[in-house]
Phi, psi and omega in degrees: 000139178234163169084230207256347164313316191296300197310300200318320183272007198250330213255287180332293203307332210252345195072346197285014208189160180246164161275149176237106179259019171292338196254333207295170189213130135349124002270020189281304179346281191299297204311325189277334177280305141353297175297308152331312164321305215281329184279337192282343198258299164306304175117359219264136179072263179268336176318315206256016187252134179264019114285020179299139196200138187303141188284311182288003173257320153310252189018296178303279176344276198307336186285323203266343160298301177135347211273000000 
């Protein structure tokens, strides 16, 4: 992996980011969901927040609101 994947799977590992495992693709997939599992299990970040909400589930909220 090179670029903006390392970062991008570095932001996961880290809690500061989700896997969007809707979007992921092969050979990308597993490492991102995995890093995801591992910060989630750990509690790291946004992990460790007892409101945490999905970005695309806030949307929805704002959509259905009107806003």
């Amino acid at each position: 992996m090179a670029g903006k994947s390392e970062y991008n799977l570095e932001m996961v590992r880290e809690g500061y980011a989700e896997a969007y495992w809707e979007y992921l693709r092969e050979p990308y997939r597993s490492q991102f969901i995995d890093a995801e599992r591992q910060a989630k299990a750990a509690r790291k970040d946004v992990w460790g927040l007892s409101d945490y909400e999905r970005p695309s589930e806030f949307r929805e909220k704002l959509r259905i609101r009107g806003n």
